[in-house]
FITIPA-937660 format. One record per residue (C-alpha): chain; residue in one letter; x, y, z. Coordinates in steps of 0.001 Angstrom, whole numbers, plus 500000, padded with zeros to 6 digits. Layout:
! FITIPA-937660
+-------+-----+--------+--------+--------+
| chain | res |      u |      v |      w |
+-------+-----+--------+--------+--------+
|     A |   A |      X |      Y |      Z |
...
+-------+-----+--------+--------+--------+
//
This chain:
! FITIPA-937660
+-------+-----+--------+--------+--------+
| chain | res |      u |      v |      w |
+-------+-----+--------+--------+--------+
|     A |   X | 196685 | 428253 | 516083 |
|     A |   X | 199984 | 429329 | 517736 |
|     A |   X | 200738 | 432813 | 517739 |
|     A |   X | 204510 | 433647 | 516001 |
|     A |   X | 206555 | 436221 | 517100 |
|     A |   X | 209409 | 437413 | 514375 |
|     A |   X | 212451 | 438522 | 515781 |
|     A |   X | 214980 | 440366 | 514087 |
|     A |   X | 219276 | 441418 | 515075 |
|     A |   X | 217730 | 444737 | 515979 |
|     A |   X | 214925 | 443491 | 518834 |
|     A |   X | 215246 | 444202 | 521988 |
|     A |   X | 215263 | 440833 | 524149 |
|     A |   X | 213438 | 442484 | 526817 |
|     A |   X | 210601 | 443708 | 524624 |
|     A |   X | 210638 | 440280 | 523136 |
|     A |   X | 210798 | 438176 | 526493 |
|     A |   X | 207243 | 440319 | 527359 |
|     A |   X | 205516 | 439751 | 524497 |
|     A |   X | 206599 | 435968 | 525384 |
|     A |   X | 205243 | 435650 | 528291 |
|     A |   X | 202033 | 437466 | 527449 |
|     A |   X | 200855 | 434858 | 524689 |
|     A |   X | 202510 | 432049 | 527141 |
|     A |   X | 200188 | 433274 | 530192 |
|     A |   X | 197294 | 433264 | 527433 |
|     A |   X | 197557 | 431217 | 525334 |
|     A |   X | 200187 | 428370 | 526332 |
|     A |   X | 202669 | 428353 | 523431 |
|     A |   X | 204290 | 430718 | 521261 |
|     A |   X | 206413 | 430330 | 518256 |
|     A |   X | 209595 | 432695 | 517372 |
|     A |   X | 210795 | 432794 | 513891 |
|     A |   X | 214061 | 433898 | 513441 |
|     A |   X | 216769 | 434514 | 510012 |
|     A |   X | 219976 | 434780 | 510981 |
|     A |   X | 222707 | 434447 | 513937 |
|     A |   X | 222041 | 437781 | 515124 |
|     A |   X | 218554 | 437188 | 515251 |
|     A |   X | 219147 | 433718 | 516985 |
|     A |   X | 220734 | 435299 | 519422 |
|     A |   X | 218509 | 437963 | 520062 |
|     A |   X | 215291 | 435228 | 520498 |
|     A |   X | 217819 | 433009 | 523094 |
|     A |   X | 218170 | 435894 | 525476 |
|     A |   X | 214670 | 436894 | 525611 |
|     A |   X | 213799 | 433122 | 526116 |
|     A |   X | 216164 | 432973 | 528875 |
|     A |   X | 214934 | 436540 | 529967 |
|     A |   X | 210684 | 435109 | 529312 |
|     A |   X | 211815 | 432115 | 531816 |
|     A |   X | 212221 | 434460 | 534733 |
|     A |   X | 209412 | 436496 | 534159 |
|     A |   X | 206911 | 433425 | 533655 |
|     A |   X | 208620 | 431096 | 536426 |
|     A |   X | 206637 | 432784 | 539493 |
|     A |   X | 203347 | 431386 | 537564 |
|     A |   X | 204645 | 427713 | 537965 |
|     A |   X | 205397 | 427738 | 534609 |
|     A |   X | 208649 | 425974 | 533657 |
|     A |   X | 209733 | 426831 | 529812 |
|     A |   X | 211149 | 424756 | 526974 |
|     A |   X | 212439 | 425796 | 523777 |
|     A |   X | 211857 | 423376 | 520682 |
|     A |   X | 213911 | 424451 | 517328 |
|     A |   X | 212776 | 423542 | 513974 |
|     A |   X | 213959 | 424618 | 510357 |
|     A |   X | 210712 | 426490 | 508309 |
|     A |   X | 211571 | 427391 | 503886 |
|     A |   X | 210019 | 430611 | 504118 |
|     A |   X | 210157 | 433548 | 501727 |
|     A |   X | 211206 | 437426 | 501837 |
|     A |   X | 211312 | 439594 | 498918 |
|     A |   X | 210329 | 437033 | 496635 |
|     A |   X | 213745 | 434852 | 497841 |
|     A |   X | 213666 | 431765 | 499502 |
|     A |   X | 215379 | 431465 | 502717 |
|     A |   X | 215629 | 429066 | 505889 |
|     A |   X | 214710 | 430224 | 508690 |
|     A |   X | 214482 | 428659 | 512445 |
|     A |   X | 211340 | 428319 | 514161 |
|     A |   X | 211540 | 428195 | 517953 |
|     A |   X | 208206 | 426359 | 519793 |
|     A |   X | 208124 | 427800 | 523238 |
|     A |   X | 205873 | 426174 | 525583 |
|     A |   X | 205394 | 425175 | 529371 |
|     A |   X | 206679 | 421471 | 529700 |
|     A |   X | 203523 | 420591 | 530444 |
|     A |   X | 201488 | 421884 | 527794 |
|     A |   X | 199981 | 419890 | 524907 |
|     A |   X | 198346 | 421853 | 521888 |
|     A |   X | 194111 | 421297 | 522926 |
|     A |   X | 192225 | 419684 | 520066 |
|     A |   X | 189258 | 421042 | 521024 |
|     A |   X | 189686 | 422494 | 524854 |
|     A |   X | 191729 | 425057 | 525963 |
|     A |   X | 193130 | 423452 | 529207 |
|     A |   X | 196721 | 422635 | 529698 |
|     A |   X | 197714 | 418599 | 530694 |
|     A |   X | 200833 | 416558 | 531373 |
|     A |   X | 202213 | 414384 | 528659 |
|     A |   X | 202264 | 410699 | 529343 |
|     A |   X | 204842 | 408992 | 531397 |
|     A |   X | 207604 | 407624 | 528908 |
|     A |   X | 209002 | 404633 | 529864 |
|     A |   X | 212588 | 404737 | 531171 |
|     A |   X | 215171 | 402649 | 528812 |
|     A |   X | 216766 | 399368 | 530348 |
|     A |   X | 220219 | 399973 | 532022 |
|     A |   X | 223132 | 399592 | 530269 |
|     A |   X | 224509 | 395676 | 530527 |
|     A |   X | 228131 | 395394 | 529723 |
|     A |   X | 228685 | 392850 | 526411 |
|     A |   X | 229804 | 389532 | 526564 |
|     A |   X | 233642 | 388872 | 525694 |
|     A |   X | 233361 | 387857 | 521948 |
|     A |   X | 229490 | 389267 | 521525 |
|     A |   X | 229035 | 391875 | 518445 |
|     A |   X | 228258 | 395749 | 519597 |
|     A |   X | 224970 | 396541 | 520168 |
|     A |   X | 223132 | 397836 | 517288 |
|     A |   X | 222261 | 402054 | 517668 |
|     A |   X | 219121 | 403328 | 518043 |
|     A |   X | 218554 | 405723 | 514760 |
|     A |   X | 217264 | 409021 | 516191 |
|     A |   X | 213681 | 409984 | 514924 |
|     A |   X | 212920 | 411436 | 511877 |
|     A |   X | 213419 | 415306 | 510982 |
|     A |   X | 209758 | 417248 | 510254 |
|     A |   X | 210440 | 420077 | 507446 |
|     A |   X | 207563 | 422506 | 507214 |
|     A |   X | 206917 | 425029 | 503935 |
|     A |   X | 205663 | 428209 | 505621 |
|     A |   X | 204630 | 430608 | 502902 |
+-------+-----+--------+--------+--------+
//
């Protein structure tokens, strides 16, 4: 289970970007829940701020955003949900060690069309995953 970290308009980054990199240096991945631009913007700097503190460990931080429904007060509200993780972790099933993600394969170069051809057809970009968190 990843550990999350609320952050509110009011936290101090730098008291956020420790607690960061403690569950990052034990655990491998943390998750910041944030409501609000204030907020947001609070969680971004002590990212940034988590980043230096964690980069002398060789580890190299990425940010993943996500919408969550959650619920204060009895009101419903959407909230953003920030997965923050070493690129090369992957959630264990059943082990605690961290591994590399398999090699993706690299898309074909762009080929110009032929005079006359029809446009290429876009690639759709994946799915969004919504999560209830009560």
């Amino acid at each position: 289970m990843v550990e999350v970290l609320k952050v509110s308009s009011r936290s101090n980054p730098n008291s956020v970007a420790g607690a960061l990199a403690g569950v990052l240096r034990q655990c491998g991945a943390v998750e910041v829940q944030v409501v609000g631009a204030g907020a947001l913007n609070q969680a971004v700097k002590a990212i940034a701020i988590a980043r230096g503190f964690v980069a002398p460990s060789n580890i190299d931080l990425v940010c993943i955003p996500t919408f969550a429904d959650i619920e204060i007060d009895g009101e419903g509200r959407t909230a953003i949900r920030l997965a923050v993780q070493d690129r090369t972790w992957r959630q264990p099933s059943d082990s605690t060690q961290r591994s590399a993600p398999p090699a993706q394969p690299r898309p074909a170069p762009a080929v110009p069309a032929a005079q006359g051809a029809p446009p290429p057809t876009p690639i759709a970009p994946p799915p969004v995953a919504r999560h209830a968190f009560g």
